[in-house]
C-alpha positions in Angstrom: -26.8 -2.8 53.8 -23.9 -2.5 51.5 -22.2 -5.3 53.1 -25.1 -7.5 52.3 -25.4 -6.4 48.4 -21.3 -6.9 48.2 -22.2 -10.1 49.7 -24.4 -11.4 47.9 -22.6 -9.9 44.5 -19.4 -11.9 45.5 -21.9 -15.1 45.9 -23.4 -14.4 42.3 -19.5 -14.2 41.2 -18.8 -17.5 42.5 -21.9 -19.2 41.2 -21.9 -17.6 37.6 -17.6 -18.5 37.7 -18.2 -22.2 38.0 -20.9 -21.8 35.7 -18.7 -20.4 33.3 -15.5 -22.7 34.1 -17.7 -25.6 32.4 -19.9 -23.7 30.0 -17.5 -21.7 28.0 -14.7 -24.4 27.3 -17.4 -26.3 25.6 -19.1 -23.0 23.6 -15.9 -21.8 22.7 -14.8 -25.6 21.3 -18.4 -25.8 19.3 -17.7 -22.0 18.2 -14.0 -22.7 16.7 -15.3 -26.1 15.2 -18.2 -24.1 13.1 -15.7 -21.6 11.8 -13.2 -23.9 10.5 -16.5 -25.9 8.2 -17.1 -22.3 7.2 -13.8 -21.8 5.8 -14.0 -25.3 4.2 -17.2 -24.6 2.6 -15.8 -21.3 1.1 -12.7 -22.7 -0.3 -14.8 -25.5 -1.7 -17.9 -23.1 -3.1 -15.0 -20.8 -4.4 -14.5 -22.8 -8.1 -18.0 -22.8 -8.5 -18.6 -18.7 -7.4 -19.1 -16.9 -10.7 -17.3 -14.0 -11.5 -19.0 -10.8 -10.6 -22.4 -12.4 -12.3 -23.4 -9.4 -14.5 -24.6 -10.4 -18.0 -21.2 -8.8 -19.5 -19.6 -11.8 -18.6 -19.9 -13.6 -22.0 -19.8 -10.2 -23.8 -16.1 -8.9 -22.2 -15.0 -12.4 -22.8 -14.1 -12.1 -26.0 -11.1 -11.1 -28.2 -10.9 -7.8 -30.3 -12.2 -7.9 -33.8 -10.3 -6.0 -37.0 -13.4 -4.0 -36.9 -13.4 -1.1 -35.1 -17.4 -0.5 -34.8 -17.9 -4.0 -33.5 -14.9 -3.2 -30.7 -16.8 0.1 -29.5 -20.1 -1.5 -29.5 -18.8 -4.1 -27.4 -16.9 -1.5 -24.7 -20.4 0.7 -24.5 -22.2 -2.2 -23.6 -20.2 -3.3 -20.6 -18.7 0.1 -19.7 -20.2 2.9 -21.8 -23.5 3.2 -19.0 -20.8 5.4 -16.9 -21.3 9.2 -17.8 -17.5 9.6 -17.4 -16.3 7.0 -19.9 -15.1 8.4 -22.8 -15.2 7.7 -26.2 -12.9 10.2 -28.7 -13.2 9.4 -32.1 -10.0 10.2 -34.3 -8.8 9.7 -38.3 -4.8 9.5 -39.8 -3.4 9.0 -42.7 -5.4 11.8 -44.5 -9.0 10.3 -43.0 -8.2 6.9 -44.7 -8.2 5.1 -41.0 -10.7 5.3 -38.4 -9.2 5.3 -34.4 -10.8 5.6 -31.3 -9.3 6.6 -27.9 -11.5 5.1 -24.8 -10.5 6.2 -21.3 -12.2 7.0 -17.7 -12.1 11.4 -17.3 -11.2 11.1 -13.2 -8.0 8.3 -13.7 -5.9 9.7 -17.0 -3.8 12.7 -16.8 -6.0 14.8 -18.8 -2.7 17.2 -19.8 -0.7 13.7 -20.5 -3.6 12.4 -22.9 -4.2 15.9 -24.9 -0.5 16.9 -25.6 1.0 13.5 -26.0 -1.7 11.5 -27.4 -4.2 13.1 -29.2 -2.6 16.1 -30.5 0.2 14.6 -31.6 -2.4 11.9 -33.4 -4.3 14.8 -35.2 -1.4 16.7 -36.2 -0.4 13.2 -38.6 -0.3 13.6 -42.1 0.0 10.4 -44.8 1.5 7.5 -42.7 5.0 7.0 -43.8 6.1 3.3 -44.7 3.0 3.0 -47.1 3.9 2.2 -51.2 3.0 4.9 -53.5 0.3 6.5 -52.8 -1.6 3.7 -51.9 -3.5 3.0 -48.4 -1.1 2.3 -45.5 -2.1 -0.8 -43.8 -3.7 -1.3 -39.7 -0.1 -2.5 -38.9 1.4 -0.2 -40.4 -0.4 2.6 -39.1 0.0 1.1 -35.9 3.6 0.7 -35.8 4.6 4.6 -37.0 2.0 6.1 -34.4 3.5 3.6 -31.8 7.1 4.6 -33.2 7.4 8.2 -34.5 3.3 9.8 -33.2 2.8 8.9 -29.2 4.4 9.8 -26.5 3.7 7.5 -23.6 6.2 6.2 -21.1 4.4 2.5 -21.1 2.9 1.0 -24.3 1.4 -2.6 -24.4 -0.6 -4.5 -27.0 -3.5 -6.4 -25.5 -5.6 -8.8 -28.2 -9.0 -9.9 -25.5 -11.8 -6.9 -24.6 -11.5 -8.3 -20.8 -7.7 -6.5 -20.6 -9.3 -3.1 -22.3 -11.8 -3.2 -19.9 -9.6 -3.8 -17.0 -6.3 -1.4 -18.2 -9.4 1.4 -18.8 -10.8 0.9 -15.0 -7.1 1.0 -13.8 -6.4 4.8 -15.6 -4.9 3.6 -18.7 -6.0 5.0 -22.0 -7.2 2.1 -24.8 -6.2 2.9 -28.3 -8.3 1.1 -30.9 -6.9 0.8 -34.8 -9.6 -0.3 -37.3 -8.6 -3.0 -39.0 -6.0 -5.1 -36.3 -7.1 -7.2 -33.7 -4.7 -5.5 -31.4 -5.8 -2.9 -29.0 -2.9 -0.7 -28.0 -2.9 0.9 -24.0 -1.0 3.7 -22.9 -0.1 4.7 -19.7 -1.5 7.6 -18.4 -2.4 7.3 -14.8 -3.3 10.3 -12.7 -0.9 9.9 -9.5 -1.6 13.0 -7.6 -1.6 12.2 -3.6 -0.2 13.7 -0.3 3.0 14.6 -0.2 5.6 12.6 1.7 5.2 13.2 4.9 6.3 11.9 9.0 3.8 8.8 9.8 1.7 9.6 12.6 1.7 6.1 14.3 5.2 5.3 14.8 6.6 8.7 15.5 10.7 8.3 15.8 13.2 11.0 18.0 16.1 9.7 15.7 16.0 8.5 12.1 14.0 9.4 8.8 10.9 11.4 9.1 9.1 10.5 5.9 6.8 7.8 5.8 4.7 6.0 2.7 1.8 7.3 0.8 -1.4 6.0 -0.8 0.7 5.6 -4.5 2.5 2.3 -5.1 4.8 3.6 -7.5 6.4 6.2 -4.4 6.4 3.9 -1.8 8.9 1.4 -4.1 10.1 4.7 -4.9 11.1 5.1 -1.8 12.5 1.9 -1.0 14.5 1.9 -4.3 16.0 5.1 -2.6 17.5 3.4 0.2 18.4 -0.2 -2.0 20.3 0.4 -4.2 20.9 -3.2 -5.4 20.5 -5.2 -8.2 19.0 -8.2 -6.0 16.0 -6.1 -4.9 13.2 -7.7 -6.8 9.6 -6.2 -7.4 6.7 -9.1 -8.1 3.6 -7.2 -9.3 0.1 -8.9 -8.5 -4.1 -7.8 -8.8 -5.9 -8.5 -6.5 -9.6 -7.9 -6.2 -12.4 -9.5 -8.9 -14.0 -5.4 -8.4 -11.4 -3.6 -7.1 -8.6 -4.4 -9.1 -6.3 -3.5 -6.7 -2.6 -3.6 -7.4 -0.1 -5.1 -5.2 3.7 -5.7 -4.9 5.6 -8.2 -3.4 9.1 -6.8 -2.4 12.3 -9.0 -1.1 16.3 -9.3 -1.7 16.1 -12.4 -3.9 19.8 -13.5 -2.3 18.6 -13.0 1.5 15.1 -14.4 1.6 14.0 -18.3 2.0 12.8 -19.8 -1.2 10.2 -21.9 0.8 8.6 -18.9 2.6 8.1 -16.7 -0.5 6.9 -19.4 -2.4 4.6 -19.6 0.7 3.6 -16.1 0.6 3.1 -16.3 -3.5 0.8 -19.5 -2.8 -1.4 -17.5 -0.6 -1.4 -14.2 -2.4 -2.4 -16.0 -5.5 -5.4 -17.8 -3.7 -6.9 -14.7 -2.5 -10.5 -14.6 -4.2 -11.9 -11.6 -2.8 -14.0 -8.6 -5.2 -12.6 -5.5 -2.9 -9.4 -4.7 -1.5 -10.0 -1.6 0.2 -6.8 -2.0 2.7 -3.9 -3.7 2.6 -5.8 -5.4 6.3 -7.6 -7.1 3.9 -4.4 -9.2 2.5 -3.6 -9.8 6.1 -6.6 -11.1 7.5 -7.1 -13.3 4.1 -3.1 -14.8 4.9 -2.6 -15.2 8.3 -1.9 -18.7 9.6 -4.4 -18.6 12.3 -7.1 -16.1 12.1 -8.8 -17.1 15.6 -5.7 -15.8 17.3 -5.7 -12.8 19.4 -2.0 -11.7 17.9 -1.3 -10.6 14.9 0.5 -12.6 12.3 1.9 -10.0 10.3 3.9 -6.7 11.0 2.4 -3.6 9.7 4.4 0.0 9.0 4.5 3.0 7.1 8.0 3.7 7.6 10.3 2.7 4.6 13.6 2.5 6.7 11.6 -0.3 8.8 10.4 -2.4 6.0 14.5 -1.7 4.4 15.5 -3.3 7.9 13.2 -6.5 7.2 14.1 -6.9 3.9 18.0 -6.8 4.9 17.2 -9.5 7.5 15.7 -11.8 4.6 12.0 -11.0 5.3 9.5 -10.1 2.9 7.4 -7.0 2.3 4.0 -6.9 0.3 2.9 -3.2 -0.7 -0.7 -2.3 -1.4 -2.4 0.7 -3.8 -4.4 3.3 -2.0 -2.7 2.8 1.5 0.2 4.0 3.3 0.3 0.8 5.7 3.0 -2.0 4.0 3.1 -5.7 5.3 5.8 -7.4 7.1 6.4 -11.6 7.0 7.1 -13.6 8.6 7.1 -11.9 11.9 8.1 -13.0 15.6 7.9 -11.7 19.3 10.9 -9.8 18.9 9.9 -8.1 15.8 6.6 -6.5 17.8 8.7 -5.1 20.6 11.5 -3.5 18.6 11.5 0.0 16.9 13.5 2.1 14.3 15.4 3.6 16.1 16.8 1.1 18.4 19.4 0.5 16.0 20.2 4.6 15.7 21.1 5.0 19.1 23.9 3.1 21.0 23.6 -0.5 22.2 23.1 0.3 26.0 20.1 2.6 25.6 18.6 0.8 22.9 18.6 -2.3 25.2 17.2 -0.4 27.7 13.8 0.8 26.0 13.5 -2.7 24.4 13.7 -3.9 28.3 11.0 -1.2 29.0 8.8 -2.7 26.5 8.8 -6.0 27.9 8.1 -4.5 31.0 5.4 -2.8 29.7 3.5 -5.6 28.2 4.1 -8.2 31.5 1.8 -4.5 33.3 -0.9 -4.1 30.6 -1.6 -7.9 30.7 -1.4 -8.9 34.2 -1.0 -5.5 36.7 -5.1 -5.1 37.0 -5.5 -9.4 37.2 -2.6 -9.5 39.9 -4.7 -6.8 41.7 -8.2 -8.4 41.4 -6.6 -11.7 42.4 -4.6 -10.7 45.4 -8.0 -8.4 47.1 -10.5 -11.0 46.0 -8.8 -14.1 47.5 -4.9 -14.2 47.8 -4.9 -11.3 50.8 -1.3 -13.4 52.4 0.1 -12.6 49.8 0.4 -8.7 50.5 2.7 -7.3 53.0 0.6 -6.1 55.9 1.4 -2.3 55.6 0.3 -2.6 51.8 -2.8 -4.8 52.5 -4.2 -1.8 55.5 -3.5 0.6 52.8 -5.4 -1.1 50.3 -8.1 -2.3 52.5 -8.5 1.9 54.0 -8.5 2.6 50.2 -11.6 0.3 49.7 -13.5 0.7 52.1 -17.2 2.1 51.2 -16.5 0.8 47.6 -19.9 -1.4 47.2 -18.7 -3.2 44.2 -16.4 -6.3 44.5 -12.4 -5.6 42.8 -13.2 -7.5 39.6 -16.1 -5.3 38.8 -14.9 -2.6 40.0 -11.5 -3.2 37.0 -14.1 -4.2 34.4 -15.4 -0.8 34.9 -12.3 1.2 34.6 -10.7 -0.8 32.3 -13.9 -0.3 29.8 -14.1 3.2 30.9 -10.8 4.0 29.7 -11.1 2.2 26.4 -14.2 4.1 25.9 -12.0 7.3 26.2 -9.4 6.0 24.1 -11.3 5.2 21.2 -13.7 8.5 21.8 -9.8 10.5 21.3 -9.2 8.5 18.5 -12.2 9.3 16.5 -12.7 12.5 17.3 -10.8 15.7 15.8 -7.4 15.7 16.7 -7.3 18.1 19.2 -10.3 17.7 20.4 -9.5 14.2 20.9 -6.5 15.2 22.9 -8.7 16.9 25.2 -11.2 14.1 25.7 -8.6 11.9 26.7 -6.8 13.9 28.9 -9.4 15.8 31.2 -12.0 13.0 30.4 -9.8 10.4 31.6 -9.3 12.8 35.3 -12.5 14.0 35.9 -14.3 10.3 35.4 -11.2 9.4 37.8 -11.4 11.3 40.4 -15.3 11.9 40.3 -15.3 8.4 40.8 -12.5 8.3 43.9 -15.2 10.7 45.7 -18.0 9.3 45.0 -16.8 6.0 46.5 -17.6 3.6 43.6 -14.0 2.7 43.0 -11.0 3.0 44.9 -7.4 5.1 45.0 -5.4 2.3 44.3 -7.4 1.0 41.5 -7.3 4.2 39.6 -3.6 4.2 39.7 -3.5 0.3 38.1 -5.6 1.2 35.5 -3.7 4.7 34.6 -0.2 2.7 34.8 -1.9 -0.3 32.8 -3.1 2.2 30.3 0.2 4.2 30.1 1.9 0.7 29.4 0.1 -0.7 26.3 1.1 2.3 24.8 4.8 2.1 25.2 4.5 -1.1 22.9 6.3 -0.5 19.9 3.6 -2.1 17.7 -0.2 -1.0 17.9 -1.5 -4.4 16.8 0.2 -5.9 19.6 -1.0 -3.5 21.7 -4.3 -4.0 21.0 -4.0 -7.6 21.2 -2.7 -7.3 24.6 -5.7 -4.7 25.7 -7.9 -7.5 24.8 -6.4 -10.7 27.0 -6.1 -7.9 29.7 -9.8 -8.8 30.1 -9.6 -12.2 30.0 -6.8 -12.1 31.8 -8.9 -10.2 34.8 -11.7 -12.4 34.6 -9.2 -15.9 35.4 -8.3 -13.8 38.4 -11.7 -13.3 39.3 -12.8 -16.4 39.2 -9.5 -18.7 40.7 -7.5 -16.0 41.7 -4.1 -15.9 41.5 -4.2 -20.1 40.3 -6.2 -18.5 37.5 -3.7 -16.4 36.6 -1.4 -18.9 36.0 -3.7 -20.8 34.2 -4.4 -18.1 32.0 -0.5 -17.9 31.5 -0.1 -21.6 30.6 -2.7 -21.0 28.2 -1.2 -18.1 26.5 2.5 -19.9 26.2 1.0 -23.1 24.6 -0.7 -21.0 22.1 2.3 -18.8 21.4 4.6 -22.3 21.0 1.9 -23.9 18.4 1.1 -20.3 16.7 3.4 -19.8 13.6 3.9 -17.2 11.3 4.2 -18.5 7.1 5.8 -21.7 8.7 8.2 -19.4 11.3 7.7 -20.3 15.0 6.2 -17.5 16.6 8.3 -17.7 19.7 11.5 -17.6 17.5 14.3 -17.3 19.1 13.2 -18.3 22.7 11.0 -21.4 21.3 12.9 -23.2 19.7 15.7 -21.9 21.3 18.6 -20.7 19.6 20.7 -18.2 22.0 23.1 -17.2 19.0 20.2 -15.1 18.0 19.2 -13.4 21.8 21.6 -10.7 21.0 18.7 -8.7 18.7 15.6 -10.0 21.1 15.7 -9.2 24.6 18.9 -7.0 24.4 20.0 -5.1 21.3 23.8 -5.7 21.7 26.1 -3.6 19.7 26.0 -3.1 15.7 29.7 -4.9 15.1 28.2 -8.2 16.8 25.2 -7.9 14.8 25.0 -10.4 11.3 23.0 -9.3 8.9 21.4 -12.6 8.4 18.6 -13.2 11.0 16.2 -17.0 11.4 14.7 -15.6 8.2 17.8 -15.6 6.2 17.9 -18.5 4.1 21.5 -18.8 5.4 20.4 -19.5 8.5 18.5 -22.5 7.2 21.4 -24.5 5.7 
């Protein structure tokens, strides 16, 4: 009886393979064609897309009067429906000149604001600078609390109500003078976040143990620390209609190619988006090819390995509220290398880079090699191996590429239950979960020995990838990978394989080849790719340099 249902599942197999073989070229051609008029019809619909479209839109658009009531009629309209917008009403030069302070409670330093701004604003007498006795001017009032009164580390002078609006959402404090047409912000931004501490997904044995936070200001911070040089350039940018979200662009102005940063300013600048949440945002809005499985852009919260791509002429883009900074252009080689391959000597450095390789040829073909060569390459195993496997199998009712799909998707299941849950809970699930189901399911004769083993050493190998979006982007062709075996055996695999190189020779990376150095091929640089040979051999420049270009 179970012969006859693994029969006639096998038969299905075959009949729903060719199926597919002809049905899913064609859907998948349709699907990629409707995507790309999408895209076109956003770009195109983007110049016509109104702003936000609240009714403040003609209201904030509009420069600040000389009069101070029009200025705070205006700012309650558009912002003054929030309970935590606040409105301080202040007087200098004796009560002769009306100012008002507007700022959000939750963003300003509230310490920083009462001792350095309004105290020191109350506490003013007659404004110095004025003749005789008479009134002392809006300018002049300005200028001597600007000069001798406040106390701020940042003071600009903004003349439209959309920059109040937008310094007062950001946690900067708007001074208003009656009488100017200048509004006057002051920095006072509450920055309190974590502490520095070691990033939890690229854990190191050698090097630095402090990683970025969720504050822009530290992470340069932190960078600045280990730079110190005069060419290391900061480019600020917003990005977000809503959000406001603020973002830096961070390279050595002598090492990095002119074309790809004016590349990577091109596409920052067309971002139209009204939240940036995450700097995975940025990345999915820049990418060159967003139907690819692999990921176009590197991404770390370790400083030391963004200082190492900025030394080789790369480019970093840091974003507020994450610790996760952005890496372009990136290659192959970039995904499989880690810190601290460079702090430890050449030989064993070379030898985990090796591993990593390894790693990612098991996680993407080990379970399709093993479907392909049970299903329909049997010659193909020595005969010892091939008994073995076969006494393994035997009572398993469920044909080898189901019998994968099942563990493979079992074992993501468990991954991502860990991941979600409570850390050590999560350890927990994973470990025991990942047994019991297992060998639960050895006994019970739904899979076999063997097959457990493949998909324990498959899942042990996408995690020694140094990268996690590569990783993931491996875990993923693993399945399509398993289903060409399935279906053509081991002829599909190498189909599969052709498939993959052509796409990694046409994929690029802001105008870098993503098969750089291997495609086009330029052996000079092979000595930081496969192998990591030793630091004297080394240049600094890499086939990001601009040097390298000339």
């Amino acid at each position: 009886m179970l012969q006859q249902i693994s029969s006639s599942i096998l038969n299905l197999q075959l009949w729903v393979g060719a199926i597919l073989a002809f049905i899913v070229p064609f859907g998948l051609s349709y699907v990629f064609y409707w995507l790309k008029n999408q895209r076109k019809r956003r770009r195109k619909g983007r110049d016509k897309r109104v702003d936000g479209g609240t009714k403040g839109k003609s209201i904030i658009d509009q420069p600040v009067r000389p009069s101070l009531e029009d200025n705070l009629l205006v700012l309650k309209e558009v912002i003054g429906h929030s309970s935590d917008v606040r409105f301080r009403s202040l007087s200098v030069d004796e009560g002769r000149r009306n100012i008002a302070v507007v700022y959000i409670e939750g963003l300003v330093n509230q310490s920083a604001l009462q001792d350095h701004i309004i105290r020191p604003i109350m506490e003013v007498g007659r404004i110095r600078g004025a003749q005789d006795e008479t009134e002392a001017s809006a300018e002049q009032t300005k200028q001597y609390l600007l000069q001798h009164v406040i106390q701020a580390a940042h003071i600009n002078v903004v003349t439209n109500i959309e920059q109040c609006v937008r310094e007062i959402v950001t946690g900067n404090t708007v001074l208003l003078i009656n009488g100017t047409n200048r509004a006057v912000v002051l920095s006072t931004p509450k920055e309190k976040g974590r502490s520095i501490d070691e990033p939890v997904t690229e854990a190191v044995i050698r090097g630095a143990h402090e990683g970025f936070v969720e504050i822009l200001s530290l992470n340069i911070g932190l960078l600045r620390k280990r730079i110190k040089d005069h060419q290391l350039s900061v480019i600020p940018y917003t990005i977000g209609r809503r959000s406001l979200t603020a973002v830096s662009l961070v390279f050595m102005n002598d090492l990095c190619d002119e074309a790809i940063l004016n590349e990577v300013k091109r596409r920052l600048n067309s971002i139209e988006i009204d939240n940036v949440l995450e700097s995975g945002y940025i990345e999915q809005i820049m990418e060159d090819n967003y139907l690819s499985f692999f990921p176009q852009v590197q991404t770390t919260e370790r400083p030391d390995r963004v200082v190492g791509a900025l030394m080789e002429g790369r480019i970093a883009i840091l974003t507020d509220g994450t610790p996760m900074a952005l890496i372009v252009p990136v290659t192959i080689p970039t995904f499989m290398s880690a810190p601290d391959d460079y702090y430890e000597r050449w030989l064993p450095g070379t030898f985990v880079r090796l591993l990593r390789y390894l790693a990612a040829g098991i996680a993407l073909f080990l379970p399709s090699i093993y479907i392909a060569m049970i299903s329909y390459n049997h010659g193909l195993l020595p005969t010892k191996l091939a008994i073995s496997i076969a006494s393994g199998r035997e009572g398993v009712p469920f044909p080898s590429l189901f019998e994968a799909l099942m563990m493979e998707i079992t074992i993501e299941i468990l991954r991502e239950a860990g991941l979600r849950l409570p850390k050590p809970i999560g350890q927990a699930v994973g470990i025991v979960g990942g047994l019991v189901i297992g060998q639960a399911a050895v006994q019970a004769g739904i899979v076999s020995p063997v097959m457990v083993i493949i998909v324990a050493l498959t899942a042990m190998s996408s995690f020694a990838i140094a990268q996690y979006e590569m990783g993931i982007s491996i875990r993923l062709l693993r399945f399509f990978s398993m289903i060409s075996a399935g279906i053509f055996g081991i002829y599909g695999i190498v189909l599969f394989g052709i498939f993959i190189t052509a796409h990694l020779v046409k994929l690029k990376s802001f105008g870098v080849p993503y098969t750089l150095p291997f495609g086009p091929m330029k052996p000079v640089e092979w000595k930081d790719s496969l192998i990591r040979m030793p630091i004297p051999f080394l240049n600094i420049g890499t086939p990001f340099n601009k040097k390298k270009h000339k």
